[in-house]
C-alpha positions as CSV (number, residue, x, y, z in Angstrom):
1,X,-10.8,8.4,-30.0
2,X,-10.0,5.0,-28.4
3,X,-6.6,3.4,-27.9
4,X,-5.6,0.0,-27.5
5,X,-2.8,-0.4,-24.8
6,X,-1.1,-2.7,-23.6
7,X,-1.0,-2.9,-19.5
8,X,1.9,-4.2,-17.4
9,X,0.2,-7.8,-17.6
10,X,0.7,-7.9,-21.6
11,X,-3.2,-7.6,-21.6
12,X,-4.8,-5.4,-24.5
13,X,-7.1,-2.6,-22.7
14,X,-9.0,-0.2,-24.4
15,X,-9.2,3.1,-23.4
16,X,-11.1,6.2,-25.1
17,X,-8.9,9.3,-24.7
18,X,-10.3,12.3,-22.8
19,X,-8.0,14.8,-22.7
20,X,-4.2,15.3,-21.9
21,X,-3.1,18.6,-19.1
22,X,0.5,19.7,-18.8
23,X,1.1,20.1,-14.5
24,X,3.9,20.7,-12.8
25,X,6.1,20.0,-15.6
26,X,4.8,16.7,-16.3
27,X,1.9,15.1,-19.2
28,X,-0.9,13.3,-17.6
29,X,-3.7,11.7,-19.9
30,X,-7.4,11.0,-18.9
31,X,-8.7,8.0,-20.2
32,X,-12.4,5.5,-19.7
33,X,-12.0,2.1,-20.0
34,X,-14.2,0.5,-22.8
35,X,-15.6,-2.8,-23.1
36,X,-18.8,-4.2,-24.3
37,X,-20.8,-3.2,-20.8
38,X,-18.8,0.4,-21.1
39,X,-19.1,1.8,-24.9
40,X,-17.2,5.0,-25.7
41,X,-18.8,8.1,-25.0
42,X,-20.5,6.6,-22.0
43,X,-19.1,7.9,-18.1
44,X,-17.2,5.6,-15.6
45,X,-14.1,6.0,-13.9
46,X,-11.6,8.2,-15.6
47,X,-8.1,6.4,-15.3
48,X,-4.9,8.9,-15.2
49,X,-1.9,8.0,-16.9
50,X,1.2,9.8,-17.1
51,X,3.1,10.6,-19.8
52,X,7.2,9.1,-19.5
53,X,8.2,9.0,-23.3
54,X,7.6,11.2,-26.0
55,X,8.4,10.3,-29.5
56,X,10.6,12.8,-32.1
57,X,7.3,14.9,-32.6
58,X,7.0,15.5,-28.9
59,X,3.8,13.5,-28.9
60,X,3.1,10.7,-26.1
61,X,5.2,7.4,-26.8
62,X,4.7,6.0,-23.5
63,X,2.4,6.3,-20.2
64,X,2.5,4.8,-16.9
65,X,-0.1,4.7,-14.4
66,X,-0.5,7.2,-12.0
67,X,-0.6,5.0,-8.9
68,X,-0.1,7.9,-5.9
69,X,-3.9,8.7,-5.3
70,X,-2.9,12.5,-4.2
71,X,-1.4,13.2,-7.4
72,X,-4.0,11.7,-9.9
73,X,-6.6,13.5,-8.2
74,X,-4.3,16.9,-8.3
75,X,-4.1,16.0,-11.9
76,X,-7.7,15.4,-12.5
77,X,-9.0,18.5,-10.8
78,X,-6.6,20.9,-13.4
79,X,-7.7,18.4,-15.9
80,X,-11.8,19.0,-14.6
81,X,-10.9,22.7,-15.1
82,X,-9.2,22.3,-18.5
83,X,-12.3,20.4,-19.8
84,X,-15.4,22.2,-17.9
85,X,-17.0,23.1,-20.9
86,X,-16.3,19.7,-22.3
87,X,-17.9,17.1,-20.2
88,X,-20.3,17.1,-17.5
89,X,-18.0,16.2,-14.0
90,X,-21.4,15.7,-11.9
């Protein structure tokens, strides 16, 4: 599933959705950038986003990039365990 956000610049981005891990309390989404060079279902750089609004459903409203390295990458190893059988990490 791909999503078309909007980044902090106004710019549209699009992102395919991998897979969203509760840790430590908080949401964190896993996302690959798309584009023309980058089609969905391809592999690249997975960019972590954090969950900061939900809407009346308790679904995702709002995200915010993860920007502290240490976290993300906490986040994305319990993520890489959530998903083992579901992608190919290597």
């Amino acid at each position: 599933m791909v999503f078309e956000l909007e980044d902090e610049n106004g710019d549209v981005v699009a992102l395919e959705f991998l897979g969203l891990v509760l840790h430590n309390d908080r949401r964190y989404g896993f996302f690959f950038e798309v584009n023309d060079d980058e089609p969905a279902m391809s592999s690249g750089e997975v960019v972590v986003l954090e969950v900061t609004s939900v809407d009346e459903d308790d679904q995702p409203e709002e995200l915010e990039l993860v920007v502290d390295e240490a976290i993300a990458e906490e986040a994305y190893q319990v993520f890489k365990e959530a998903a083992k059988d579901l992608y190919d990490f290597e």
